[in-house]
C-alpha positions, 0 to 999 in steps of 0.5 A: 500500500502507498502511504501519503501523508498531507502537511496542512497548516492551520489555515488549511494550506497543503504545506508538503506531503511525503509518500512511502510504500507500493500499491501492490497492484497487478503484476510487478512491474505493471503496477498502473496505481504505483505509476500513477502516483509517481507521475502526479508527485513528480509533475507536481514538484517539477511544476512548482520548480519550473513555474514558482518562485517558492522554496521547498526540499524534495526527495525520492527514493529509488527503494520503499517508494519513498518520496518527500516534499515540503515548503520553506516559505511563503506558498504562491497562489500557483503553488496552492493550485498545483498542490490541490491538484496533487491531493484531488489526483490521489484522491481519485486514484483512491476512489478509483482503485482502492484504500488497499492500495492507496491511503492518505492521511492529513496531518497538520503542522 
């Protein structure tokens, strides 16, 4: 199972989210939940460095699934946006396929 954690803060603004784990699905090597998610965390931080200006420490690891990402600062409006369409895409791949293979949580800093 993937396990995505979401970094709120109390005015309810995504400030990270950190991800660990496989979803498990289908054959090795075909895992369609584990890619999906791969590409929505990986377009999301690509986008944030490519079209902001914000501060973040990011991090993937080739092993476990592991995937980090935080804001140091302040967080654009551009920013909010491309982080609540990362929560609204793993969202959907939960609806979609299973909380067996993708949980998430919220957790507030």
């Amino acid at each position: 199972m993937i396990r995505v954690t979401v970094f709120k803060d109390s005015e309810q603004n995504a400030r990270g989210v950190s991800l660990d784990g496989h979803a498990g699905y289908g054959e090795e090597g075909e895992d369609i939940v584990c890619a999906a998610v791969s590409a929505l965390v990986l377009n999301m931080a690509n986008s944030v460095e490519t079209f902001t200006e914000d501060g973040f420490t990011g991090e993937a690891a080739v092993e476990g699934g592991g995937f980090s990402f935080r804001f140091t600062g302040e967080i654009s409006p551009e920013s909010k946006l491309l982080m609540d369409s990362l929560i609204l895409g793993l969202q959907n791949i939960r609806d979609e396929y299973g909380e067996q293979y993708i949980n998430i949580r919220l957790k507030e800093v």
